[in-house]
VEXPA-980884 format. One record per residue: x, y, z of N, C-alpha, C in turn; residue in three letters; residue number from 1. Coordinates in Angstrom, 1 decimal, always signed. Layout:
<gukol><n_px>X</n_px><n_py>Y</n_py><n_pz>Z</n_pz><ca_px>X</ca_px><ca_py>Y</ca_py><ca_pz>Z</ca_pz><c_px>X</c_px><c_py>Y</c_py><c_pz>Z</c_pz><code>ALA</code><pos>NUM</pos></gukol>
...
***
This chain:
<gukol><n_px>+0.8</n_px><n_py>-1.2</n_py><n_pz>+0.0</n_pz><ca_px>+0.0</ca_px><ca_py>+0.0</ca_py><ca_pz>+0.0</ca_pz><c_px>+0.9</c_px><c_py>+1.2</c_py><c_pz>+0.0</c_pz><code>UNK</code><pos>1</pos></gukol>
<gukol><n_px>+0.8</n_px><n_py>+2.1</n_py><n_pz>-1.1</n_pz><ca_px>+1.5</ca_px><ca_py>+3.2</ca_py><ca_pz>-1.5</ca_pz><c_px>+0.7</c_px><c_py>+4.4</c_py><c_pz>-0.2</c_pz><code>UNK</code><pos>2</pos></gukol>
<gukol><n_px>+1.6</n_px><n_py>+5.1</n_py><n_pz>+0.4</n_pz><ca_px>+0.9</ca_px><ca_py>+6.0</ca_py><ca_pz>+1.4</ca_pz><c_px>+1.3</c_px><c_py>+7.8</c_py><c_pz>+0.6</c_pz><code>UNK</code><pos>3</pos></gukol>
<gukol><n_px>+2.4</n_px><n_py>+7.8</n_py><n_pz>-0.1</n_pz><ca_px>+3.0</ca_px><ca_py>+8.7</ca_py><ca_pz>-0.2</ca_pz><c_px>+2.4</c_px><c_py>+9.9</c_py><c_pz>-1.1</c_pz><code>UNK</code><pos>4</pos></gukol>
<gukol><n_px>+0.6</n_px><n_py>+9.7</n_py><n_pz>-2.1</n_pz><ca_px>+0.2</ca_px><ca_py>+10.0</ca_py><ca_pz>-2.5</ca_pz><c_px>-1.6</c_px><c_py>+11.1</c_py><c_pz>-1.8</c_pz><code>UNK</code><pos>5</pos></gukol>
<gukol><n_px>-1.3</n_px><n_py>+10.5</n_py><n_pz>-0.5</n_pz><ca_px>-2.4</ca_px><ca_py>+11.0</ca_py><ca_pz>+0.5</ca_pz><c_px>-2.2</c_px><c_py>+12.3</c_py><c_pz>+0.6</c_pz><code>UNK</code><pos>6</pos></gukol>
<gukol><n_px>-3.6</n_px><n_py>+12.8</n_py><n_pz>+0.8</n_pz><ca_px>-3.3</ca_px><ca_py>+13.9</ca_py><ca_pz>+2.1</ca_pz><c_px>-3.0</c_px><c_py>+14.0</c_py><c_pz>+3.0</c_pz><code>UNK</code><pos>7</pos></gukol>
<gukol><n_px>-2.7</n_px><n_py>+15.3</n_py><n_pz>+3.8</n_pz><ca_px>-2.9</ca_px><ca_py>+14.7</ca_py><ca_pz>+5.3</ca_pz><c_px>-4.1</c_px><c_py>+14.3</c_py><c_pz>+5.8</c_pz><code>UNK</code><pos>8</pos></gukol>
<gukol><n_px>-5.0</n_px><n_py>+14.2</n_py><n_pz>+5.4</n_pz><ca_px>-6.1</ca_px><ca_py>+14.3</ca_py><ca_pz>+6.4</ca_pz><c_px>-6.7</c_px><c_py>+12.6</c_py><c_pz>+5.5</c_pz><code>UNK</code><pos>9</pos></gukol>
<gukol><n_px>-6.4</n_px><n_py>+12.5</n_py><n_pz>+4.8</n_pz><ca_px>-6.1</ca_px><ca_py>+11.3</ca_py><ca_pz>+3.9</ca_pz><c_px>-5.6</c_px><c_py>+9.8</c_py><c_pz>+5.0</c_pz><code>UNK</code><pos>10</pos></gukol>
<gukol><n_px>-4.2</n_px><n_py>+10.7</n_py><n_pz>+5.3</n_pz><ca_px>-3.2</ca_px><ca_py>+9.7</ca_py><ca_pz>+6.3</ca_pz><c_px>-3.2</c_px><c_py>+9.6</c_py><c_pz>+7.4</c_pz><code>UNK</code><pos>11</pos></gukol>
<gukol><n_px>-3.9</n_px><n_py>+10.6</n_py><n_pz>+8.4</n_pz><ca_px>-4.4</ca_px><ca_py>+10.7</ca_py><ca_pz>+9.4</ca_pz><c_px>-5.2</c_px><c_py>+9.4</c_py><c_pz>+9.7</c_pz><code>UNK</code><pos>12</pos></gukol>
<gukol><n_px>-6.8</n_px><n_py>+9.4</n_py><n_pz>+8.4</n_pz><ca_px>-7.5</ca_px><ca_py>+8.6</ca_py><ca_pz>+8.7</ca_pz><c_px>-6.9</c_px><c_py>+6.7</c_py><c_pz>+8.3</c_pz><code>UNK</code><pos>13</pos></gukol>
<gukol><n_px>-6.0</n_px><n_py>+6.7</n_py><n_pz>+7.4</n_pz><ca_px>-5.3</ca_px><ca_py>+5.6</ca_py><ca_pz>+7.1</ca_pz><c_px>-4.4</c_px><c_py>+4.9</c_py><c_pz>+8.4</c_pz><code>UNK</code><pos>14</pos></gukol>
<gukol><n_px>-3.8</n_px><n_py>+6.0</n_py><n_pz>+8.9</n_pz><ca_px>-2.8</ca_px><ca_py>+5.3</ca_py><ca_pz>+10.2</ca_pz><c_px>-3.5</c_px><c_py>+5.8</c_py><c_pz>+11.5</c_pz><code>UNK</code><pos>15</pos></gukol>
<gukol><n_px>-5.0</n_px><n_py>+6.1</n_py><n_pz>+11.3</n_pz><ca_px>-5.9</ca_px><ca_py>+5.5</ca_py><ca_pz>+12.6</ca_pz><c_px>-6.7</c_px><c_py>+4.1</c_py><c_pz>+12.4</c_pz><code>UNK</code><pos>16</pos></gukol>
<gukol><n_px>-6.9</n_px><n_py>+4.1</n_py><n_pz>+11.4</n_pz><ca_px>-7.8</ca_px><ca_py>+2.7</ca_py><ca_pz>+11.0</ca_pz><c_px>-6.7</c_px><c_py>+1.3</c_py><c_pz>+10.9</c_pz><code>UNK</code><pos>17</pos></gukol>
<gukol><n_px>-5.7</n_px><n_py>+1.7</n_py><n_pz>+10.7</n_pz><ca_px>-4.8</ca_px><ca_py>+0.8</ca_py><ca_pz>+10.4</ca_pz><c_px>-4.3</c_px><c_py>-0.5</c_py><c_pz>+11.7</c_pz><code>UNK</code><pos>18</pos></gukol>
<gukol><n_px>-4.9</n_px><n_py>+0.4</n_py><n_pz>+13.2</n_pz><ca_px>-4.7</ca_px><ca_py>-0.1</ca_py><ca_pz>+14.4</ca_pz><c_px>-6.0</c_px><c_py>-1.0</c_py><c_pz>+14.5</c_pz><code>UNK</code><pos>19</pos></gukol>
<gukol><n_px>-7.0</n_px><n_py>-0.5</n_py><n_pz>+14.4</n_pz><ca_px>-8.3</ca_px><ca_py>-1.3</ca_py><ca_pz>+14.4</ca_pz><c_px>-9.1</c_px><c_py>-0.6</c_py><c_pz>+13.9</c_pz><code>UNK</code><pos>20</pos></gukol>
<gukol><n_px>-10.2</n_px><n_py>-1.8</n_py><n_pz>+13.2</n_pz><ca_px>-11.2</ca_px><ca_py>-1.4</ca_py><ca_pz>+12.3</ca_pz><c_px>-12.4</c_px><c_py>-0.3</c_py><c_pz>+13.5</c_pz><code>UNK</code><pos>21</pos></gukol>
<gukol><n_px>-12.6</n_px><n_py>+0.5</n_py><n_pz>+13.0</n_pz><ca_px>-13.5</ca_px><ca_py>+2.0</ca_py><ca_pz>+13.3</ca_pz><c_px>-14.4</c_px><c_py>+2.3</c_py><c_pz>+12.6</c_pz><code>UNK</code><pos>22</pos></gukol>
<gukol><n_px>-15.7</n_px><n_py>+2.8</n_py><n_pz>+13.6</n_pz><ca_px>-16.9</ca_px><ca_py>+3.0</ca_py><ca_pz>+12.8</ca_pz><c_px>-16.4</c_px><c_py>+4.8</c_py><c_pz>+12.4</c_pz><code>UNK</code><pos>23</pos></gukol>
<gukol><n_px>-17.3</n_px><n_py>+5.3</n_py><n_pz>+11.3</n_pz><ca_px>-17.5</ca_px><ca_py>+6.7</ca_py><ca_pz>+10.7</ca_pz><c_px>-17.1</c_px><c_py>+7.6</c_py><c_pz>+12.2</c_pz><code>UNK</code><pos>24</pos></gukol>
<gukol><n_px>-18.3</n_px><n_py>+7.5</n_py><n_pz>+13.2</n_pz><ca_px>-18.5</ca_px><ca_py>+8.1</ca_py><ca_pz>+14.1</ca_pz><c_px>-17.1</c_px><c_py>+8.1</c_py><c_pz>+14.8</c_pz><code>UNK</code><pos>25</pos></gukol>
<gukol><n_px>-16.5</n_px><n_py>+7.0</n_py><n_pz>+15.3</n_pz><ca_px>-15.0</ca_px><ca_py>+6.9</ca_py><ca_pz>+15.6</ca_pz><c_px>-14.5</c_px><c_py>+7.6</c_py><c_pz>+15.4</c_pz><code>UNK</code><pos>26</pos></gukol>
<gukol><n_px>-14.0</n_px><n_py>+7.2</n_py><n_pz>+13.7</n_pz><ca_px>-12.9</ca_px><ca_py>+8.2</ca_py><ca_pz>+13.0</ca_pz><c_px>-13.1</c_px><c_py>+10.1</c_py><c_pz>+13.4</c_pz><code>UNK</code><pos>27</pos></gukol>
<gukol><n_px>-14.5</n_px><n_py>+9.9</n_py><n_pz>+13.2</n_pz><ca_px>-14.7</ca_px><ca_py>+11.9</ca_py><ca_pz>+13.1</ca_pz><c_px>-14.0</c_px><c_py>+12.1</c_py><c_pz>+14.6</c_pz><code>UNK</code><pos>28</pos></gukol>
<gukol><n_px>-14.4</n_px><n_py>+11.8</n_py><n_pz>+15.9</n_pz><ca_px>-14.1</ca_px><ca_py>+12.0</ca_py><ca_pz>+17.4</ca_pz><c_px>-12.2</c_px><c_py>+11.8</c_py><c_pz>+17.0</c_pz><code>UNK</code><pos>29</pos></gukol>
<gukol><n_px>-11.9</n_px><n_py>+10.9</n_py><n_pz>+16.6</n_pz><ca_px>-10.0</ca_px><ca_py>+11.0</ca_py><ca_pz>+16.7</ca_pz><c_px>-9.3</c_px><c_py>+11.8</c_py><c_pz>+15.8</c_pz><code>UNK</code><pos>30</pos></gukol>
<gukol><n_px>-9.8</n_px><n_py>+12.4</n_py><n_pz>+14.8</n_pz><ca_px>-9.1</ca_px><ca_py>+13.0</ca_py><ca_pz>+13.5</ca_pz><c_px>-9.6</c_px><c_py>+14.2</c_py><c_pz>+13.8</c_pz><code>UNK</code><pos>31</pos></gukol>
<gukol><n_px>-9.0</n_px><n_py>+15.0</n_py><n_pz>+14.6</n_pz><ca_px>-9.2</ca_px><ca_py>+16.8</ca_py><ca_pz>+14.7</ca_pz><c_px>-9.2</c_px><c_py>+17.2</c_py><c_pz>+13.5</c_pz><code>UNK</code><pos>32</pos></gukol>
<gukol><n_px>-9.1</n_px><n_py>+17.3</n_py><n_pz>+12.4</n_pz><ca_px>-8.9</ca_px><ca_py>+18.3</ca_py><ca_pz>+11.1</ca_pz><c_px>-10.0</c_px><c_py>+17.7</c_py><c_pz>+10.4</c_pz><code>UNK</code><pos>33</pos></gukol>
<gukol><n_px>-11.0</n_px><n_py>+16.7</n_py><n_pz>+11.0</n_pz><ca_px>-12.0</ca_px><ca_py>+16.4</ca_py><ca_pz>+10.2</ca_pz><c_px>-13.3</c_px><c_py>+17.2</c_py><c_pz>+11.1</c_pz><code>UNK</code><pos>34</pos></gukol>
<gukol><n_px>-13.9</n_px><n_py>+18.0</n_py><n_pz>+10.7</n_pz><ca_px>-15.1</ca_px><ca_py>+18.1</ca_py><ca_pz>+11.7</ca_pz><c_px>-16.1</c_px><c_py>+18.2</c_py><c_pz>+11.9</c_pz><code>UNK</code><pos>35</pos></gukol>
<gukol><n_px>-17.0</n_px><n_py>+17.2</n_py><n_pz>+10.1</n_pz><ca_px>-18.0</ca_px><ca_py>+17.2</ca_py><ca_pz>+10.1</ca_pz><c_px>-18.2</c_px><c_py>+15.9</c_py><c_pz>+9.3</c_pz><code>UNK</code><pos>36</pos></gukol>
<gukol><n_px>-19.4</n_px><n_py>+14.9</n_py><n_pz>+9.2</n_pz><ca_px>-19.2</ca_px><ca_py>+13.6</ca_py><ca_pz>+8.9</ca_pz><c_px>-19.5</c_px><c_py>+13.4</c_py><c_pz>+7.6</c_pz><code>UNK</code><pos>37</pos></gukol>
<gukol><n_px>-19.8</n_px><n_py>+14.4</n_py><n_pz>+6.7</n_pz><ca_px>-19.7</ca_px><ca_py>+15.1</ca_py><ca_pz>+5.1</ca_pz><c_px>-18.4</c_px><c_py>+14.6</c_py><c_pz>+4.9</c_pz><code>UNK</code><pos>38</pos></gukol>
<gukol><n_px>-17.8</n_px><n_py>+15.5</n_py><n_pz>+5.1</n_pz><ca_px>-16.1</ca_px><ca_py>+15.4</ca_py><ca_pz>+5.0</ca_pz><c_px>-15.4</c_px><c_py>+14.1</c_py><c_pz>+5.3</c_pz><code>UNK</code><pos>39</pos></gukol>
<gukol><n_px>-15.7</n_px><n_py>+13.7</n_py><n_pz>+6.2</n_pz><ca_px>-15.3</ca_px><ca_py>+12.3</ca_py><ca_pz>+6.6</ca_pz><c_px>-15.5</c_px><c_py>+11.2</c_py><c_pz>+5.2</c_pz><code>UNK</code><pos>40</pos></gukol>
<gukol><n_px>-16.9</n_px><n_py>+10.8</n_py><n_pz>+4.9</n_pz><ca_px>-17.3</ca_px><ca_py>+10.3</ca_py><ca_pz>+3.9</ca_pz><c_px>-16.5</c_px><c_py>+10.4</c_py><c_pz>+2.6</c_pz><code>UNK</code><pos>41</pos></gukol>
<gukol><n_px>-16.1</n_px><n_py>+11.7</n_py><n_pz>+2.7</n_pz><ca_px>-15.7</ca_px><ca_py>+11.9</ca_py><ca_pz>+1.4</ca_pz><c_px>-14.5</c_px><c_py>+11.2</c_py><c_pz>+1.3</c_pz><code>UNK</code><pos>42</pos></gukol>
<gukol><n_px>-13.5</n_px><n_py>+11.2</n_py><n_pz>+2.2</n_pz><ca_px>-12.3</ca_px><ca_py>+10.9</ca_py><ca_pz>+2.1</ca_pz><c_px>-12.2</c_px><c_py>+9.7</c_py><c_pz>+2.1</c_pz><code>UNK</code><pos>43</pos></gukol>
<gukol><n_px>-13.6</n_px><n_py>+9.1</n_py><n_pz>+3.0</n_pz><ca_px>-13.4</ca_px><ca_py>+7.1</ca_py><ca_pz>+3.1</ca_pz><c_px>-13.5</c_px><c_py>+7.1</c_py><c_pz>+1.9</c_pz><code>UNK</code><pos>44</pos></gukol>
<gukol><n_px>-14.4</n_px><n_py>+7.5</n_py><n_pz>+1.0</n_pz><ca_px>-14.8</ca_px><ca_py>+6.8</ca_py><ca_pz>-0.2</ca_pz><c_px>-13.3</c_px><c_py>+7.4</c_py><c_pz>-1.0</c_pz><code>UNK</code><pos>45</pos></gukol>
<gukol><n_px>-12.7</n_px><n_py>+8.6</n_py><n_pz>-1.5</n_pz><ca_px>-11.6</ca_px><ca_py>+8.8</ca_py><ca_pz>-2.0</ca_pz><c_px>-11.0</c_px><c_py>+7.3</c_py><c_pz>-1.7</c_pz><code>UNK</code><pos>46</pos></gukol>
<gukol><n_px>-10.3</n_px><n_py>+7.3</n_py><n_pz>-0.4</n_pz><ca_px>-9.2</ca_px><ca_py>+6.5</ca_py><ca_pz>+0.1</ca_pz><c_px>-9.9</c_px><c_py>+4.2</c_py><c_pz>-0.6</c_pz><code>UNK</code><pos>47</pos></gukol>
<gukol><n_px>-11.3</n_px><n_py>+4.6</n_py><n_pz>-0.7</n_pz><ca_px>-11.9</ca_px><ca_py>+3.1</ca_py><ca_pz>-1.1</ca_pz><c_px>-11.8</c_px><c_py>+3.2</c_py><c_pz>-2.9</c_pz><code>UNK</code><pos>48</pos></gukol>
<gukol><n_px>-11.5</n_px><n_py>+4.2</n_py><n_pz>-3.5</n_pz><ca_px>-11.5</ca_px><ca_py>+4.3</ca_py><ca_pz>-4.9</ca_pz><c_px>-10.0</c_px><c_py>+3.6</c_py><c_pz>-5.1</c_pz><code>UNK</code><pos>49</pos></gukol>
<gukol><n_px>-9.1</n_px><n_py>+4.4</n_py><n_pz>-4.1</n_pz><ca_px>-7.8</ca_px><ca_py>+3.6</ca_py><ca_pz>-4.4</ca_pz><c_px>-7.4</c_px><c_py>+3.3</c_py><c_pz>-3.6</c_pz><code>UNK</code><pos>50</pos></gukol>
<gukol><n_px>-8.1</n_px><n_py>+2.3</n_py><n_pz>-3.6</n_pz><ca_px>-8.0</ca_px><ca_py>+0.7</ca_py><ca_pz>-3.0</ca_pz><c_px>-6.9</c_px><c_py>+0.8</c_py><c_pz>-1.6</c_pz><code>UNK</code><pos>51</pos></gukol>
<gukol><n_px>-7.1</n_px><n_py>+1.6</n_py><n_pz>-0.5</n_pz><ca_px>-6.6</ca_px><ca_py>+1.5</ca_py><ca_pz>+0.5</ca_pz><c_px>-7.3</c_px><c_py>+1.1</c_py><c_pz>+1.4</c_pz><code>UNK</code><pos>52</pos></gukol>
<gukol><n_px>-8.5</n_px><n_py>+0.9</n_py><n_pz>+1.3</n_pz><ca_px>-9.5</ca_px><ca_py>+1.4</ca_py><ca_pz>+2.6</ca_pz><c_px>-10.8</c_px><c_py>+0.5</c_py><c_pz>+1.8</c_pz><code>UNK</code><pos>53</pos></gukol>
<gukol><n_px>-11.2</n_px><n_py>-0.4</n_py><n_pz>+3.1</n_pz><ca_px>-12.5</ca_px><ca_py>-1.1</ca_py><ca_pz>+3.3</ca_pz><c_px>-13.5</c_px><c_py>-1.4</c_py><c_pz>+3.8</c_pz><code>UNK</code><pos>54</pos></gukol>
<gukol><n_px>-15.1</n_px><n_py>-1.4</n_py><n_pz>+3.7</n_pz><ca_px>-15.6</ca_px><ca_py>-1.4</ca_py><ca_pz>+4.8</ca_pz><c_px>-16.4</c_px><c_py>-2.5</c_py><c_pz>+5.2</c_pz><code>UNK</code><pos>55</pos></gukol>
<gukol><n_px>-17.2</n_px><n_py>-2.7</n_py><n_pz>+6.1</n_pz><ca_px>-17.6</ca_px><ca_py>-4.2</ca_py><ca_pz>+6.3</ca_pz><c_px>-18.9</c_px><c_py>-4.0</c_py><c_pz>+7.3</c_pz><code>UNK</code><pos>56</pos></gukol>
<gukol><n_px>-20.0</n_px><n_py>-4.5</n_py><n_pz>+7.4</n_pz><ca_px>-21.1</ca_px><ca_py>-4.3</ca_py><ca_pz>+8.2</ca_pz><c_px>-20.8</c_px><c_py>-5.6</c_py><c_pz>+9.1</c_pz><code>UNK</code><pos>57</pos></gukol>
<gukol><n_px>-20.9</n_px><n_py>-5.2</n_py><n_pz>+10.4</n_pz><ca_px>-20.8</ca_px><ca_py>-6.3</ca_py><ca_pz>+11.7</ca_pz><c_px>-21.8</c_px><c_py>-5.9</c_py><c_pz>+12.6</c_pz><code>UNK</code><pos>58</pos></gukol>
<gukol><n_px>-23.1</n_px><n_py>-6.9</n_py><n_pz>+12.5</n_pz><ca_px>-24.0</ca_px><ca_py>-6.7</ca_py><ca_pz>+13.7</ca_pz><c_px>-25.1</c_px><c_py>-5.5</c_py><c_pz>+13.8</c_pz><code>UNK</code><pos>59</pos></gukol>
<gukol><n_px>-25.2</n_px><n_py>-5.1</n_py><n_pz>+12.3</n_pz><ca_px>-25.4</ca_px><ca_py>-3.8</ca_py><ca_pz>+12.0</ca_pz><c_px>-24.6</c_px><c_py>-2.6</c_py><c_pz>+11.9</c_pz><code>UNK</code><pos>60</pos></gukol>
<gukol><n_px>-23.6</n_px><n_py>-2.6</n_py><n_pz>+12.4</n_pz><ca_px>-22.2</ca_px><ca_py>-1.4</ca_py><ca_pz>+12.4</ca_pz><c_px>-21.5</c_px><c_py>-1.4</c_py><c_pz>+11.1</c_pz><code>UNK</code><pos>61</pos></gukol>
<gukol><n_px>-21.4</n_px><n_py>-0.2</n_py><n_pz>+10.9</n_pz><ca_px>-20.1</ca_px><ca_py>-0.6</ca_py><ca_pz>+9.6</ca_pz><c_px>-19.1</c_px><c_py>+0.1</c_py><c_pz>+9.7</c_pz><code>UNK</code><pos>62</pos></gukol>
<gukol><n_px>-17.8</n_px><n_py>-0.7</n_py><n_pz>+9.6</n_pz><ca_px>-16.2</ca_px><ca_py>-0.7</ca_py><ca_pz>+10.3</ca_pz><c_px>-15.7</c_px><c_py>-0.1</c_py><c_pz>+8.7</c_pz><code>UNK</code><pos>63</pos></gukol>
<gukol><n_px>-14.7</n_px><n_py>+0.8</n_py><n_pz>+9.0</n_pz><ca_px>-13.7</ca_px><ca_py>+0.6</ca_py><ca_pz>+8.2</ca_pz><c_px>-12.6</c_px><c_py>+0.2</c_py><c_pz>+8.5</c_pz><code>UNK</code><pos>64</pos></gukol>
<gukol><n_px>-11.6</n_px><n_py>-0.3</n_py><n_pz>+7.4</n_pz><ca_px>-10.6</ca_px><ca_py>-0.7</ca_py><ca_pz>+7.9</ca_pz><c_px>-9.6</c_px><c_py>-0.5</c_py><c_pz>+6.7</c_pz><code>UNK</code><pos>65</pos></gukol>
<gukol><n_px>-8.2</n_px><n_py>-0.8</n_py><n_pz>+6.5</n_pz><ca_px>-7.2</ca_px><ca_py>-0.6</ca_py><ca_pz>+5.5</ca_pz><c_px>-7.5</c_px><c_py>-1.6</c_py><c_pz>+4.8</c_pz><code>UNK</code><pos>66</pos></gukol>
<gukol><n_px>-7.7</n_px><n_py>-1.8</n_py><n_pz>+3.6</n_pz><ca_px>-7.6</ca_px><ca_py>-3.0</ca_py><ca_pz>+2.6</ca_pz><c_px>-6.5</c_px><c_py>-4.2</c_py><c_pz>+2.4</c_pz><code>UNK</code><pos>67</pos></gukol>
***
């Protein structure tokens, strides 16, 4: 997985998810430079276009995690 092509706010959410898989809600509370769940979305889905980033429904929750 190439990282060197991110944003920051890109890599932020890549090398917080990379510890354990995190719901939406998660990520927005740990990533200060994200601060609305618009924004958030946007960048999961960027980061799921190129193929870094995955998500998965468990129990009704849905996790992201690194690919």
């Amino acid at each position: 997985m190439s990282t060197e092509n991110l944003t920051p706010v890109e890599l932020a959410v890549v090398n917080l998810i990379k510890e354990q898989p995190l719901t939406s809600f998660q990520i927005l509370k740990k990533v200060e430079s994200i601060s609305m769940i618009l924004v958030l979305y946007t960048v999961i889905d960027d980061l799921k276009n190129k193929g870094i980033v995955k998500s998965y429904i468990e129990q009704n929750v849905k996790y992201h995690c690194v690919a």
